[in-house]
Legacy VTK file of the C-alpha trace (Angstrom):
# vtk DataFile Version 3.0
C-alpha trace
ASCII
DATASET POLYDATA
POINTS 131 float
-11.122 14.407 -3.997
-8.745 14.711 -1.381
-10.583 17.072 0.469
-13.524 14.742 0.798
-10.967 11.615 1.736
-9.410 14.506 4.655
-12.580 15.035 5.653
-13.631 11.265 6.293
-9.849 11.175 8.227
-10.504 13.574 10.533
-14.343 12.936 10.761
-13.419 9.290 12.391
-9.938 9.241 13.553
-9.587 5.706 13.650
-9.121 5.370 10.233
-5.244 5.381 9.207
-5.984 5.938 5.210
-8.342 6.107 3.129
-8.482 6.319 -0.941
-10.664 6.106 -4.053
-10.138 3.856 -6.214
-11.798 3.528 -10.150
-13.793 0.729 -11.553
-10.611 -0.652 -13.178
-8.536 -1.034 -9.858
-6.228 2.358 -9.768
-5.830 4.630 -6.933
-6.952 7.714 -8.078
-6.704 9.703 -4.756
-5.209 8.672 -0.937
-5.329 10.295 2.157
-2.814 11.453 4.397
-0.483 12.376 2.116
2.788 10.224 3.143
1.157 7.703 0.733
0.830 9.264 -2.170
3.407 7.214 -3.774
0.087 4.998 -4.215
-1.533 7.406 -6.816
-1.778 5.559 -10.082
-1.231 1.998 -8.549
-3.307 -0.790 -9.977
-5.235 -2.773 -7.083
-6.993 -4.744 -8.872
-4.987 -8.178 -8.631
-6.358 -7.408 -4.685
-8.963 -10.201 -4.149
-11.212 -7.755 -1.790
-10.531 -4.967 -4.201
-11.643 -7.485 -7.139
-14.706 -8.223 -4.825
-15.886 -5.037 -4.358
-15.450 -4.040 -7.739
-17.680 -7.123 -9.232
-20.212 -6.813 -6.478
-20.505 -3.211 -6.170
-21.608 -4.492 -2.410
-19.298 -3.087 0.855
-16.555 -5.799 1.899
-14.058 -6.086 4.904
-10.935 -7.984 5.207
-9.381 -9.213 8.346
-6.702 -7.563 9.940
-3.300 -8.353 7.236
-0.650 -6.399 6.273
-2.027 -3.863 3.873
0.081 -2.053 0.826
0.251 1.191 3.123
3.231 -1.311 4.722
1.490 -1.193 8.172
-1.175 -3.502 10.027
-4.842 -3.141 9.538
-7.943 -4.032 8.122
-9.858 -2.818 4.583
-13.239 -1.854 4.093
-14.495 -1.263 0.486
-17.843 0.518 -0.599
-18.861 1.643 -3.589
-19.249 5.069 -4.737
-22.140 6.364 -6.937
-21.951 9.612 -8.882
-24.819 12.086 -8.521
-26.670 10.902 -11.407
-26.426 6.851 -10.239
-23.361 5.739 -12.483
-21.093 3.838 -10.791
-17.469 5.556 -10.011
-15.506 3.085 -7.973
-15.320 1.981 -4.533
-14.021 4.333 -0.743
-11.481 2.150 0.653
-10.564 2.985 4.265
-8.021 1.082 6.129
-7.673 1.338 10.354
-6.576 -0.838 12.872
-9.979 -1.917 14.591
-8.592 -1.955 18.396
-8.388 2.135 17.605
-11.932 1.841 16.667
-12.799 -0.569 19.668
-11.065 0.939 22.163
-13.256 4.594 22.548
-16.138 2.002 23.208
-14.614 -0.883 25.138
-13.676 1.824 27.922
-17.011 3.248 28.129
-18.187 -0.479 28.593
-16.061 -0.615 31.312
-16.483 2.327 33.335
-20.420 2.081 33.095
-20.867 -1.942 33.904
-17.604 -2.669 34.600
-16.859 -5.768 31.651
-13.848 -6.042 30.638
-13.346 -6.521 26.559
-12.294 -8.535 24.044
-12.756 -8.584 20.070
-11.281 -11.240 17.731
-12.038 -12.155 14.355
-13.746 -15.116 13.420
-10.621 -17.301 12.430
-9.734 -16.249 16.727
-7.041 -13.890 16.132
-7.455 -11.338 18.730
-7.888 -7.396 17.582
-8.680 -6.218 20.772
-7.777 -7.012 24.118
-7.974 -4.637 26.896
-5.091 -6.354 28.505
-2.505 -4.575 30.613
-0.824 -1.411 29.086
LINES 1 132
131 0 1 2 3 4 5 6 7 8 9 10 11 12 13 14 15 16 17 18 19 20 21 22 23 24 25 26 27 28 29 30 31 32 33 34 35 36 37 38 39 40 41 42 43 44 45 46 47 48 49 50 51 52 53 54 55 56 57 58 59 60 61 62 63 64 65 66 67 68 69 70 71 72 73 74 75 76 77 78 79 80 81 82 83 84 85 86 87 88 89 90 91 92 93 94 95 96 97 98 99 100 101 102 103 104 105 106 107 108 109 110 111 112 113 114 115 116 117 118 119 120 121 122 123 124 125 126 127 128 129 130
């Protein structure tokens, strides 16, 4: 398992963690290792983790402190064994201006628009902004 969770990491390097996590809410595997102290935690008083678990259905959360103890935002989906039964969910956690910002700056250099992302509640996850 944590090959495949190291493989998603360094596949798309804007996400910070990522884990597996069984039907009844546990943390079965995480990715990098500095959080393994995570193994074996119960999730499931998490509303989004609850969510994902009853729906089976991929769900996002806006940008909050997450468990890791660091900024960022979740995204759930569900994970199906080979033969269709249902094993739990991927969670991956990032910080979406690392995701934004690879194609904000190719937005600028080809049209020259300068770019902004926020959430729907307005709080502001991206802002190309001085450096």
């Amino acid at each position: 398992m944590d090959g495949v969770l190291g493989d998603a990491q360094e596949r798309s390097l804007w996400i910070d963690s990522a884990a597996f996590i069984s039907p009844g809410g546990q943390v079965v595997a995480i990715m990098p290792e500095s959080y393994s102290d995570l193994i074996g935690a119960d999730l499931s008083y998490q509303d989004i983790v609850q969510e994902a678990l009853a729906t089976r259905s991929p769900v996002m959360l806006d940008y909050m402190l997450l468990d890791e103890g660091v900024m960022g935002t979740l995204l759930e989906y569900p994970i199906y064994s080979e033969d269709g039964e249902y094993a739990g969910i991927f969670s991956s956690a990032f910080t979406p201006a690392e995701l934004i910002e690879p194609y904000a700056e190719d937005i600028k250099s080809k049209y020259g628009y300068s770019v902004m992302a926020a959430q729907p509640d307005g709080f502001i996850l991206y802002d190309e902004g001085p450096k």
